[in-house]
PDB file with SEQRES, HELIX, SHEET and CRYST1 records, atoms N, CA, C and O in Angstrom:
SEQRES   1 A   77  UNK UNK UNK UNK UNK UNK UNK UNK UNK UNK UNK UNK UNK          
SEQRES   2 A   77  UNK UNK UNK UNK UNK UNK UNK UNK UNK UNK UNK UNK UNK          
SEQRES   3 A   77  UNK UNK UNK UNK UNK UNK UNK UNK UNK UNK UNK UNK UNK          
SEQRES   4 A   77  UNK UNK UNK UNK UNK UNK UNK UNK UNK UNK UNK UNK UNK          
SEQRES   5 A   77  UNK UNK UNK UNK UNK UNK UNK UNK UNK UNK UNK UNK UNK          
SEQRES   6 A   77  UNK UNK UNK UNK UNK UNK UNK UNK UNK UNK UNK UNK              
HELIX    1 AA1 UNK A   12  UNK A   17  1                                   6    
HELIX    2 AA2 UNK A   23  UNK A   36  1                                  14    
HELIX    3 AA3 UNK A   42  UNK A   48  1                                   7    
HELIX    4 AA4 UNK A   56  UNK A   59  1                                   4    
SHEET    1 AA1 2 UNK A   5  UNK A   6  0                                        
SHEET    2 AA1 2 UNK A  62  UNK A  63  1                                        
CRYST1    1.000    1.000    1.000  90.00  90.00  90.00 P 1           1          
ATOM      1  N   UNK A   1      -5.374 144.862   1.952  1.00  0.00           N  
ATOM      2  CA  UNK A   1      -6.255 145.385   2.986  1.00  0.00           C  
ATOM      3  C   UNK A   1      -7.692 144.930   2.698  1.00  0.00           C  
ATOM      4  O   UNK A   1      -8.126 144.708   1.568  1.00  0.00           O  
ATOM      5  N   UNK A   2      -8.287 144.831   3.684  1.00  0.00           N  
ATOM      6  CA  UNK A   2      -9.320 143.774   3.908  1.00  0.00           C  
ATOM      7  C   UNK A   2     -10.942 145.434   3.712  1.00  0.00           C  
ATOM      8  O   UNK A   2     -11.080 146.400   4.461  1.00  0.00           O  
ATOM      9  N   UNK A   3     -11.682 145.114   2.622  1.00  0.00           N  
ATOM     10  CA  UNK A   3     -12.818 146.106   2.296  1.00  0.00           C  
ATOM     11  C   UNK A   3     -13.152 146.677   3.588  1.00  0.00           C  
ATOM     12  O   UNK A   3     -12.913 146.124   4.661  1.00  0.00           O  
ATOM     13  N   UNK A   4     -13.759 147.898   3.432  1.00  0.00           N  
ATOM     14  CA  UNK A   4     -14.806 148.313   4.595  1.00  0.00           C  
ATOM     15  C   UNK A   4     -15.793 147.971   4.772  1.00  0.00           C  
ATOM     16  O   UNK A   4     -16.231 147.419   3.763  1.00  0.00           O  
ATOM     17  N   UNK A   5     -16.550 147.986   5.661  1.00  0.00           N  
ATOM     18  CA  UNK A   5     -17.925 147.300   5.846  1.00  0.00           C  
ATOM     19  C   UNK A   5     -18.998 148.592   5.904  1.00  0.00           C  
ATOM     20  O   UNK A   5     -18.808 149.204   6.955  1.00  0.00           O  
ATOM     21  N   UNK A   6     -20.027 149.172   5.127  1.00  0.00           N  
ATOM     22  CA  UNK A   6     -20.556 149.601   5.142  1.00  0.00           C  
ATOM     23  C   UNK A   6     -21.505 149.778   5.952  1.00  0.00           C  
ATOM     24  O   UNK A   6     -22.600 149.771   5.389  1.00  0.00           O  
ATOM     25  N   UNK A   7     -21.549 149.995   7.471  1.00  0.00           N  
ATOM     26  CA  UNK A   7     -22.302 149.809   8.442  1.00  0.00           C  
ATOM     27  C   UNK A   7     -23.902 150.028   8.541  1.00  0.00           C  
ATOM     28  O   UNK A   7     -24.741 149.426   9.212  1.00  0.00           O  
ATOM     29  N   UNK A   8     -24.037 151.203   7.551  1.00  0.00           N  
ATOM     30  CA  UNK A   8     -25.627 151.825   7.036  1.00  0.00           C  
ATOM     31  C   UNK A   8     -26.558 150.842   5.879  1.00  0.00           C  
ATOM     32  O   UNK A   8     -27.708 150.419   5.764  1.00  0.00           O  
ATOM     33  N   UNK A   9     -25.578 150.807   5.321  1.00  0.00           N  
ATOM     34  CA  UNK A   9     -25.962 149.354   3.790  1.00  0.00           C  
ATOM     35  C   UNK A   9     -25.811 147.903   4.116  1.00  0.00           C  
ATOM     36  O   UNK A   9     -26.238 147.115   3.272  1.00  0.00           O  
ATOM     37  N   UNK A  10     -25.380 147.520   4.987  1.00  0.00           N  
ATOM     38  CA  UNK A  10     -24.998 146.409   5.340  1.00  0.00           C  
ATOM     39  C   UNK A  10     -25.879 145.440   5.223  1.00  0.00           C  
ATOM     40  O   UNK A  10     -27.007 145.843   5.505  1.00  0.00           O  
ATOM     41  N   UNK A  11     -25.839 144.395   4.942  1.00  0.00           N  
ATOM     42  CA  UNK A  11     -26.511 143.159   5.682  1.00  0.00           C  
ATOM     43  C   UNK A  11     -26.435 142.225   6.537  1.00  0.00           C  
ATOM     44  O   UNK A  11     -25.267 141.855   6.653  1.00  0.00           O  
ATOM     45  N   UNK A  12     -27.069 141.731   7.120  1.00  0.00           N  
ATOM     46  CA  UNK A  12     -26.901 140.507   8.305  1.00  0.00           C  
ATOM     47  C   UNK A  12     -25.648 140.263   8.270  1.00  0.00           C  
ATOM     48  O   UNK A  12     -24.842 140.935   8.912  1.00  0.00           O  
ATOM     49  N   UNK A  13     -25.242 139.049   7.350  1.00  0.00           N  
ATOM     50  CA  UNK A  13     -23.875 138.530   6.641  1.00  0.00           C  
ATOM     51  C   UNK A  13     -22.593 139.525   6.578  1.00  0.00           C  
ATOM     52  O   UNK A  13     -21.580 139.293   7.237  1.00  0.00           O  
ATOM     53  N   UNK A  14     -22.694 140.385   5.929  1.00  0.00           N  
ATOM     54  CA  UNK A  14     -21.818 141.418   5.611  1.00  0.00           C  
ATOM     55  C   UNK A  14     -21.696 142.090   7.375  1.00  0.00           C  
ATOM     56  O   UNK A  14     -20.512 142.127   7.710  1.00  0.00           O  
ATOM     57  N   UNK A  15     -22.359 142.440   8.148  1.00  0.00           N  
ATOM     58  CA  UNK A  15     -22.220 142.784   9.081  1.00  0.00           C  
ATOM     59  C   UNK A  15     -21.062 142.150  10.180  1.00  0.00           C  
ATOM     60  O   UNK A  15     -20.107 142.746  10.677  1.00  0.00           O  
ATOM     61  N   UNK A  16     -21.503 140.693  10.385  1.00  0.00           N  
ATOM     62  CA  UNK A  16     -20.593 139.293  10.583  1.00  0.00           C  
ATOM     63  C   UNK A  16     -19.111 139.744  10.320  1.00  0.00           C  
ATOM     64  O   UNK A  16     -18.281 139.722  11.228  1.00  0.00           O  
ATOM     65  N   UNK A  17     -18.753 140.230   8.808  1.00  0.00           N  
ATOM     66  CA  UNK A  17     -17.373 140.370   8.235  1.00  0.00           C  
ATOM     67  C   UNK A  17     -16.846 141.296   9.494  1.00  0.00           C  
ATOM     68  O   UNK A  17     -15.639 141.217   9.725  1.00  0.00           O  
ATOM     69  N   UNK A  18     -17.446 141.957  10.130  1.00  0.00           N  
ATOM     70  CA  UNK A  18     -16.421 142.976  10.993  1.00  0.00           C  
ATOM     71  C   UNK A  18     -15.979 142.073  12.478  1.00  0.00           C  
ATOM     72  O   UNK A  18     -16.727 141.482  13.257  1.00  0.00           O  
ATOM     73  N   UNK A  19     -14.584 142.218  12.509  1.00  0.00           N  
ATOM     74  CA  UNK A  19     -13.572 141.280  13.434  1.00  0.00           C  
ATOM     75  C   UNK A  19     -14.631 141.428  14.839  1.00  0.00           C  
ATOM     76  O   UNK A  19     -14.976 142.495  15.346  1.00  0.00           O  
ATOM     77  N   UNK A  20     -14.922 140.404  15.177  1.00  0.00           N  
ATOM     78  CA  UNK A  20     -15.407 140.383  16.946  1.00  0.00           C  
ATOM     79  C   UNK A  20     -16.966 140.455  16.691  1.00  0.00           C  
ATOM     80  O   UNK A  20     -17.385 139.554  17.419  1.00  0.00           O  
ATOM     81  N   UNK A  21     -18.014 141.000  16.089  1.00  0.00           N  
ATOM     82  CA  UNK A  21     -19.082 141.194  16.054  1.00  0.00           C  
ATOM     83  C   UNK A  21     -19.745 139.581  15.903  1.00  0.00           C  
ATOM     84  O   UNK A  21     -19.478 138.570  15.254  1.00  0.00           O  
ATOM     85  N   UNK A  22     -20.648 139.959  16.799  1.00  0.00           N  
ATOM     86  CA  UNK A  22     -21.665 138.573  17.380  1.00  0.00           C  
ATOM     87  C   UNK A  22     -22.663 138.842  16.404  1.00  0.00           C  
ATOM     88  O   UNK A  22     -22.581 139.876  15.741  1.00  0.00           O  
ATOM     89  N   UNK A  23     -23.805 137.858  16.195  1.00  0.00           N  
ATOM     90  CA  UNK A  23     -25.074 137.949  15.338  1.00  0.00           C  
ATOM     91  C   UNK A  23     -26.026 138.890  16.260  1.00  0.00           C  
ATOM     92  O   UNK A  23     -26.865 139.565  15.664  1.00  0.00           O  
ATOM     93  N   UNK A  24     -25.978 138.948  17.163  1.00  0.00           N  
ATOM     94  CA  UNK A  24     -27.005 139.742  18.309  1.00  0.00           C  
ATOM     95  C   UNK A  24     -26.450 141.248  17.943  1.00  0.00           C  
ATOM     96  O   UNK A  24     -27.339 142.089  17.809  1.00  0.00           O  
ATOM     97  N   UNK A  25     -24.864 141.773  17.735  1.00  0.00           N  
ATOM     98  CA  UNK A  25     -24.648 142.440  17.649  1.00  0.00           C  
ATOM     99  C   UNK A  25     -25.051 143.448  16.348  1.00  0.00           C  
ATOM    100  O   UNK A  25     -25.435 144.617  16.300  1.00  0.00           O  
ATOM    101  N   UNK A  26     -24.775 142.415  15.309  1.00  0.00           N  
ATOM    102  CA  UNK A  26     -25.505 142.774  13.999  1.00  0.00           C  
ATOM    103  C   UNK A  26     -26.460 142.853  13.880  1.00  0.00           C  
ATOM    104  O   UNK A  26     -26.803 143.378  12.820  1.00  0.00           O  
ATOM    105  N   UNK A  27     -27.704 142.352  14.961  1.00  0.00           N  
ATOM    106  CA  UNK A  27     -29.408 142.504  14.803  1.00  0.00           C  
ATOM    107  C   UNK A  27     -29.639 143.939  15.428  1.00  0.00           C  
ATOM    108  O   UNK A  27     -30.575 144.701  15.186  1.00  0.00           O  
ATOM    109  N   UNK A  28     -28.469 144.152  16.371  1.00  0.00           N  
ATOM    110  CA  UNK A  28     -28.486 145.552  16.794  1.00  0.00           C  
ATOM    111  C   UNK A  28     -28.544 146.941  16.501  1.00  0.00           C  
ATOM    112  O   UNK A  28     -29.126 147.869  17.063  1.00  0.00           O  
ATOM    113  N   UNK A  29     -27.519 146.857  15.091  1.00  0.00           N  
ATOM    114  CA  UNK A  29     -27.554 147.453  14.584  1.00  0.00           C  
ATOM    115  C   UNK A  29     -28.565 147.410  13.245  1.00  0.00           C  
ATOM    116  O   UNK A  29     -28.561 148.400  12.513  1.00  0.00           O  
ATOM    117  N   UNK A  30     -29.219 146.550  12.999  1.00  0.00           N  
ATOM    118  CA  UNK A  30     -29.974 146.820  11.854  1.00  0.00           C  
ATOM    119  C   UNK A  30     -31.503 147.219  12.416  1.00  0.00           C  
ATOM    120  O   UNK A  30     -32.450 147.568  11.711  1.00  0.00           O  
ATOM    121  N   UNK A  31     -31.488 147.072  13.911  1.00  0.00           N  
ATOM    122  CA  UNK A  31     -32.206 147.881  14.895  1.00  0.00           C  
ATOM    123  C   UNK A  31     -32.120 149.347  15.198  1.00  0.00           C  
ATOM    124  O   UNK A  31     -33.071 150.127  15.165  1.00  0.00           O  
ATOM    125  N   UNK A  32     -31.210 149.560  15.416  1.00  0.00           N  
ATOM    126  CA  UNK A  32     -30.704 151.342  15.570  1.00  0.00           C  
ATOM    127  C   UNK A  32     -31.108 151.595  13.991  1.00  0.00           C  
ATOM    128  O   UNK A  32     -32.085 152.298  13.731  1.00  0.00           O  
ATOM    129  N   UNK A  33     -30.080 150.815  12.641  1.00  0.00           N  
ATOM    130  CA  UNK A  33     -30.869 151.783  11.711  1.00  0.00           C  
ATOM    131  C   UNK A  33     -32.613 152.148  11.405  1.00  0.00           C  
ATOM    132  O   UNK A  33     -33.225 153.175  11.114  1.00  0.00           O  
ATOM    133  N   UNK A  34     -32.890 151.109  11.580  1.00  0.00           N  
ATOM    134  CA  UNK A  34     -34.416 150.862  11.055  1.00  0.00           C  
ATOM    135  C   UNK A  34     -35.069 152.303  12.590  1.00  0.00           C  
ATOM    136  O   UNK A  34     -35.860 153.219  12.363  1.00  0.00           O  
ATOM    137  N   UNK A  35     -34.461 152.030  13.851  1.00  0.00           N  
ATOM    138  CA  UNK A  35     -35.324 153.049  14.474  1.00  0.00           C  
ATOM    139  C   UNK A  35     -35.229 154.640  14.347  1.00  0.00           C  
ATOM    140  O   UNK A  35     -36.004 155.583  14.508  1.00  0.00           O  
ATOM    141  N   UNK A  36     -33.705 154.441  13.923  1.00  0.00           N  
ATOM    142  CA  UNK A  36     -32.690 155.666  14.228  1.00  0.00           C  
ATOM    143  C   UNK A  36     -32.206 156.482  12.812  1.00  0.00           C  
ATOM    144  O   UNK A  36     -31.845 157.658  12.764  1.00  0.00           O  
ATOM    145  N   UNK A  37     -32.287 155.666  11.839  1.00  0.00           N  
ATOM    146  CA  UNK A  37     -31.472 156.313  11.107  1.00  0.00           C  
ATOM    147  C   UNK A  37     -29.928 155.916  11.085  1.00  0.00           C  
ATOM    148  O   UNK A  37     -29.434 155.373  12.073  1.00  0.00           O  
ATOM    149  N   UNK A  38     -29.092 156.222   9.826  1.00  0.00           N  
ATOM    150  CA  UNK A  38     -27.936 156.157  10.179  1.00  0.00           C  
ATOM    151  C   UNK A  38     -27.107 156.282  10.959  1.00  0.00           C  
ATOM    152  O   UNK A  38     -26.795 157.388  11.401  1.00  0.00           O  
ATOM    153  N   UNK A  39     -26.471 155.028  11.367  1.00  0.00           N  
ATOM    154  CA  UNK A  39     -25.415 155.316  12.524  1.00  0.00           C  
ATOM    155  C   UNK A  39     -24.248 156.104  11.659  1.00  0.00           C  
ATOM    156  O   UNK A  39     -23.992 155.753  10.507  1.00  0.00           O  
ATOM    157  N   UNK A  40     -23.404 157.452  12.458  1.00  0.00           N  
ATOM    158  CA  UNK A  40     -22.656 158.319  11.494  1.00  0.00           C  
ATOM    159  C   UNK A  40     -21.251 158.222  12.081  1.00  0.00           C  
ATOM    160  O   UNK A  40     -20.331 158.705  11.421  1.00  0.00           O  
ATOM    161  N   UNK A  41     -20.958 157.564  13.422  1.00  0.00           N  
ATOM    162  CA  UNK A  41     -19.434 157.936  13.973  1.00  0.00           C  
ATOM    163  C   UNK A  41     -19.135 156.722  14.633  1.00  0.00           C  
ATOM    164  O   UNK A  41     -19.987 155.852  14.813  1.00  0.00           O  
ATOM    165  N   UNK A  42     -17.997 156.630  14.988  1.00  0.00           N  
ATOM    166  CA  UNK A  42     -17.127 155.573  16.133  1.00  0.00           C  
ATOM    167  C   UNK A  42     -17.801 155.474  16.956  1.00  0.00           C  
ATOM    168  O   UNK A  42     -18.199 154.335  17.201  1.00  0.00           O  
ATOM    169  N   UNK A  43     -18.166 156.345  17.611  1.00  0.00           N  
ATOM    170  CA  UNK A  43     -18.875 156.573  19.218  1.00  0.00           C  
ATOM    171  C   UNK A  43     -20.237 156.322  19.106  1.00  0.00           C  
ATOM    172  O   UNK A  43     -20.718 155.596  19.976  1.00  0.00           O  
ATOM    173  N   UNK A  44     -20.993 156.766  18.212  1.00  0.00           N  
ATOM    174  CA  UNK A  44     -22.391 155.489  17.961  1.00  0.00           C  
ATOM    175  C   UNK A  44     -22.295 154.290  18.032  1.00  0.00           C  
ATOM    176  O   UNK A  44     -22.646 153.564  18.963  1.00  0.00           O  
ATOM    177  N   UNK A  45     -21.679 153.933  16.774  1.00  0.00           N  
ATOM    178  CA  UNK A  45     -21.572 152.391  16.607  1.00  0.00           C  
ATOM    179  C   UNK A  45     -21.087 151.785  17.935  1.00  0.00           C  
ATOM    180  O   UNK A  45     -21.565 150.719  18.324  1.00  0.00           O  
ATOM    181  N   UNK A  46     -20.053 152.508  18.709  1.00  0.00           N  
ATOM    182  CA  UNK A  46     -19.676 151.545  20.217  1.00  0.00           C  
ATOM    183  C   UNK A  46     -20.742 151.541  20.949  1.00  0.00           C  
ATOM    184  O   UNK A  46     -20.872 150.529  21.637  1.00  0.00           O  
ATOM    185  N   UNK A  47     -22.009 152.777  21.084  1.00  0.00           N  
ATOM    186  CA  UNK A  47     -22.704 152.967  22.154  1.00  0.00           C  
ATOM    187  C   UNK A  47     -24.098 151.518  21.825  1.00  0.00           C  
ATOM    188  O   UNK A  47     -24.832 151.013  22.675  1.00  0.00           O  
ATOM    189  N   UNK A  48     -24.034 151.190  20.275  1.00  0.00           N  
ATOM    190  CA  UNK A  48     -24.943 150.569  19.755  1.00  0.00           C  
ATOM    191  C   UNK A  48     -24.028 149.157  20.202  1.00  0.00           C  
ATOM    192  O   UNK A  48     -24.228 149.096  21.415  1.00  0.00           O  
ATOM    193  N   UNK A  49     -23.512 148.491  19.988  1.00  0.00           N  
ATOM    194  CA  UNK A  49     -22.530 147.248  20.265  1.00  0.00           C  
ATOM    195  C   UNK A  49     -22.479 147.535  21.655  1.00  0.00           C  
ATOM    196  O   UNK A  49     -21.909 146.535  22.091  1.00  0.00           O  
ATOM    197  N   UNK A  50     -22.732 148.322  22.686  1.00  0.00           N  
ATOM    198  CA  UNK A  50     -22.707 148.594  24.087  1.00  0.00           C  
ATOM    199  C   UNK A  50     -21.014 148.418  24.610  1.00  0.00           C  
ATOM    200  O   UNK A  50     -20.770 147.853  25.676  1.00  0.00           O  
ATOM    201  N   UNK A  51     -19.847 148.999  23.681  1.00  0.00           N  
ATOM    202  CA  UNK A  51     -18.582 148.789  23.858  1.00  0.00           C  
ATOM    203  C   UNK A  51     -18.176 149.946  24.502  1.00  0.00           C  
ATOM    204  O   UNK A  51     -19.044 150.818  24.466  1.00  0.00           O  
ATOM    205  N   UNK A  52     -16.935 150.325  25.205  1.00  0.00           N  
ATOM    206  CA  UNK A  52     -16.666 151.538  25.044  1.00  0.00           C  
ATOM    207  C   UNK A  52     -16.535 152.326  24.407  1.00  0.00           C  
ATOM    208  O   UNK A  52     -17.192 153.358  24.268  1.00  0.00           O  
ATOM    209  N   UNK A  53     -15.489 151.892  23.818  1.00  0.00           N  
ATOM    210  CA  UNK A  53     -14.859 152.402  22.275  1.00  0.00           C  
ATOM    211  C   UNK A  53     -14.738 151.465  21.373  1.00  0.00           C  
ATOM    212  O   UNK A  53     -14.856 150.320  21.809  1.00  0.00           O  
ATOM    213  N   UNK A  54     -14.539 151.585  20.243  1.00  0.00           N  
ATOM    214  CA  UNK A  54     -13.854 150.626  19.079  1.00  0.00           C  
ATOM    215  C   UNK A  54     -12.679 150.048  18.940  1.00  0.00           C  
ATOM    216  O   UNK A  54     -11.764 150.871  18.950  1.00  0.00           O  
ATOM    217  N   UNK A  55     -12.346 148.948  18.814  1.00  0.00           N  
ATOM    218  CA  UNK A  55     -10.394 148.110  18.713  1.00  0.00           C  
ATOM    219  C   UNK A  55     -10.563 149.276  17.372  1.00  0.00           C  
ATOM    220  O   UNK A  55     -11.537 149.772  16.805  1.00  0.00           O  
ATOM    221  N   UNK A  56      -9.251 149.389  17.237  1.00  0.00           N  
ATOM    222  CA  UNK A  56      -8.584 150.026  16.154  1.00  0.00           C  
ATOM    223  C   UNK A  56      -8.741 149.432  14.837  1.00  0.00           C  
ATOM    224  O   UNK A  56      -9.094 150.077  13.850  1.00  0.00           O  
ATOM    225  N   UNK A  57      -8.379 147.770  14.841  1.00  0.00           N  
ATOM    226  CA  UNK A  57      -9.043 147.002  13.617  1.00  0.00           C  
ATOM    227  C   UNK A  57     -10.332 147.074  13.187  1.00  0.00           C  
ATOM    228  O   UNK A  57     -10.625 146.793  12.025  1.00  0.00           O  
ATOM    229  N   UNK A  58     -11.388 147.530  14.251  1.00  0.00           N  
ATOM    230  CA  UNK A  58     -13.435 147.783  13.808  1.00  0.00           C  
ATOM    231  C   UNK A  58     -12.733 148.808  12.921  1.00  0.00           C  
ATOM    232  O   UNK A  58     -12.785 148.847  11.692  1.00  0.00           O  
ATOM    233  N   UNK A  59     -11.935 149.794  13.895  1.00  0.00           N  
ATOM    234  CA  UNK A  59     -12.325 150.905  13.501  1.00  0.00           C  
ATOM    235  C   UNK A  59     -11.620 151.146  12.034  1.00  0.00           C  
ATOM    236  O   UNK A  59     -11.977 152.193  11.493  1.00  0.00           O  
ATOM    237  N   UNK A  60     -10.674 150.340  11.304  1.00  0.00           N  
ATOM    238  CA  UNK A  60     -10.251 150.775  10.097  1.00  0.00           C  
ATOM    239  C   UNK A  60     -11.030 149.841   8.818  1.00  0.00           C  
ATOM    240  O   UNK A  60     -10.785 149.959   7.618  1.00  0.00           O  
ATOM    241  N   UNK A  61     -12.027 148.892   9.448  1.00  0.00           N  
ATOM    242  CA  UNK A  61     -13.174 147.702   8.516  1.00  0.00           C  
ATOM    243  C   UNK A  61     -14.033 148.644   8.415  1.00  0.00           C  
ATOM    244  O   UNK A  61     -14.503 148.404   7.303  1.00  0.00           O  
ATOM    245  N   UNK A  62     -14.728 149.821   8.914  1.00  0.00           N  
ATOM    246  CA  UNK A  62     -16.063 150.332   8.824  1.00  0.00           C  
ATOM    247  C   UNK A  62     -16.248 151.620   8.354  1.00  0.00           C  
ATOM    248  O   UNK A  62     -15.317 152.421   8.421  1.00  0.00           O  
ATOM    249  N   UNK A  63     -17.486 151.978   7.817  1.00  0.00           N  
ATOM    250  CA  UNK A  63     -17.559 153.153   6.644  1.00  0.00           C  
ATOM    251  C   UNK A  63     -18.954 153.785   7.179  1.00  0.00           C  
ATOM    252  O   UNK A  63     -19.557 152.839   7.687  1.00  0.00           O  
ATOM    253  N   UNK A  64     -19.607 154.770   7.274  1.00  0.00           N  
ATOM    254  CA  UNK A  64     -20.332 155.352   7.950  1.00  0.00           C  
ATOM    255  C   UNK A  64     -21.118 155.787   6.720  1.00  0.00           C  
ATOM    256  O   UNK A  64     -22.326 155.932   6.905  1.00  0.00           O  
ATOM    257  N   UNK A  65     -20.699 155.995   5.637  1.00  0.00           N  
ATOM    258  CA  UNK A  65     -21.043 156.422   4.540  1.00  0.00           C  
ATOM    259  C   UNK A  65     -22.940 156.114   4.558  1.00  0.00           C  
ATOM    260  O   UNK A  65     -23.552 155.052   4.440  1.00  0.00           O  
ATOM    261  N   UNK A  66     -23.434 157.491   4.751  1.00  0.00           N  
ATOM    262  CA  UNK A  66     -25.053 157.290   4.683  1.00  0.00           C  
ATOM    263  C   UNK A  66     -25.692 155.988   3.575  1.00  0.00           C  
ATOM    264  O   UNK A  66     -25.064 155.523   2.624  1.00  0.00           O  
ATOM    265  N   UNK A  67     -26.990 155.614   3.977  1.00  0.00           N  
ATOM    266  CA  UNK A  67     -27.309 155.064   2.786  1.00  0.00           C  
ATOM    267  C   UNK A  67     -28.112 155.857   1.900  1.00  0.00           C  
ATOM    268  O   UNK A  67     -28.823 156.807   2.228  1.00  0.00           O  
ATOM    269  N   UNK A  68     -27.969 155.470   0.950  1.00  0.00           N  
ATOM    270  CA  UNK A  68     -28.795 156.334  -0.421  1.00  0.00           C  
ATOM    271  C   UNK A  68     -29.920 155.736  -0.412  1.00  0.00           C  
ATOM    272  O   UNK A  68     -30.067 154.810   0.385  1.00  0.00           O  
ATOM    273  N   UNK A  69     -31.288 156.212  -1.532  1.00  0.00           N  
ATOM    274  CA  UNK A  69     -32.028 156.005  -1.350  1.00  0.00           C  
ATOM    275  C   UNK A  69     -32.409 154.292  -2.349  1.00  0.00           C  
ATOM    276  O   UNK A  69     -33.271 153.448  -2.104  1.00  0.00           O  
ATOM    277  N   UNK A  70     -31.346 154.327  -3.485  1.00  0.00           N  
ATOM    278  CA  UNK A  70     -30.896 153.475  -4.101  1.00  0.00           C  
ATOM    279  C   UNK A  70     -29.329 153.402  -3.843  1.00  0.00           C  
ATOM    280  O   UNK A  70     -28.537 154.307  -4.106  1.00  0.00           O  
ATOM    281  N   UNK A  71     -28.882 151.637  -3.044  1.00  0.00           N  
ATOM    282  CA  UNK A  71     -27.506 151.207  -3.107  1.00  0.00           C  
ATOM    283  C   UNK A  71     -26.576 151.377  -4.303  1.00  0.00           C  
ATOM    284  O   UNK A  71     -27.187 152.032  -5.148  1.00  0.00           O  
ATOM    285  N   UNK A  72     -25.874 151.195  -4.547  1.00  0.00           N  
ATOM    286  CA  UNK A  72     -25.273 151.045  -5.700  1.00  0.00           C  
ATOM    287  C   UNK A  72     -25.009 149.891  -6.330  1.00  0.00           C  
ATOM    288  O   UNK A  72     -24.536 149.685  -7.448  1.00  0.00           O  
ATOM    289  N   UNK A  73     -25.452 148.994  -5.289  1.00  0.00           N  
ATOM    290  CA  UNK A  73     -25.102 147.388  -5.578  1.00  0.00           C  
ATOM    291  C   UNK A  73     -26.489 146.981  -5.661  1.00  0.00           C  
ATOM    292  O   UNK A  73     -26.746 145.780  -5.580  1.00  0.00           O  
ATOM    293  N   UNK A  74     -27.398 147.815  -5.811  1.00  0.00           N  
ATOM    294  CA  UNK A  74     -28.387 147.263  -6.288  1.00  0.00           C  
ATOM    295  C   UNK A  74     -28.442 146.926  -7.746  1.00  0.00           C  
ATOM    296  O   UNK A  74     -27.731 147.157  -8.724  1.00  0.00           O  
ATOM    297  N   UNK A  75     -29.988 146.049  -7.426  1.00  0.00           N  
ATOM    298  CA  UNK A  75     -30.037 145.873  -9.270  1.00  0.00           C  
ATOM    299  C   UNK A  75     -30.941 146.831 -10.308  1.00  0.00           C  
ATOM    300  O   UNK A  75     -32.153 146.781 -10.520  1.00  0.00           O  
ATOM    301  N   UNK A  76     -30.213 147.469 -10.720  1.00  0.00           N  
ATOM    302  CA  UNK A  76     -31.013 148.469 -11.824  1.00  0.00           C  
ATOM    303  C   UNK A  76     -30.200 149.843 -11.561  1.00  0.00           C  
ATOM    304  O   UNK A  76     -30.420 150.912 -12.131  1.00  0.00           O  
ATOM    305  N   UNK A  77     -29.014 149.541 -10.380  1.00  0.00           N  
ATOM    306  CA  UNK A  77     -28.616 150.963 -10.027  1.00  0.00           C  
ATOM    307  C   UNK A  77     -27.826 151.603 -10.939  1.00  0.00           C  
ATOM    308  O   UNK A  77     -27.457 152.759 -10.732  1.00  0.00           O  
TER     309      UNK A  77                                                      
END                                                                             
């Protein structure tokens, strides 16, 4: 099984990894976070991607999991 994508931590690149998502789509969301705060559910993230809902495959790649104030994949974490 293919990782989750951390939708809150994400980056540009890493964003890309989720099946169907365009680069416009991923600037989108690193738009909603930066204005909004964490995106937290299914039904955000579709309203942010302007989808209805989520394919079932988004929906088992992606992790909602807040970001911390330090990643864990940072360096020094």
């Amino acid at each position: 099984m293919p990782n989750k994508i951390r939708v809150n931590t994400a980056n540009p690149l890493e964003l890309l990894e989720i099946p169907g998502l365009s680069r416009e789509q991923a600037e989108a969301i690193l738009r909603f976070r930066a204005e909004h705060g964490p995106i937290v559910s299914e039904s955000e993230l579709s309203r942010v991607l302007g989808w209805r809902a989520l394919d079932a495959v988004i929906a088992e790649r992606v992790d909602f999991t807040p970001a911390e104030s330090t990643a864990p994949e940072a360096p020094g974490a």
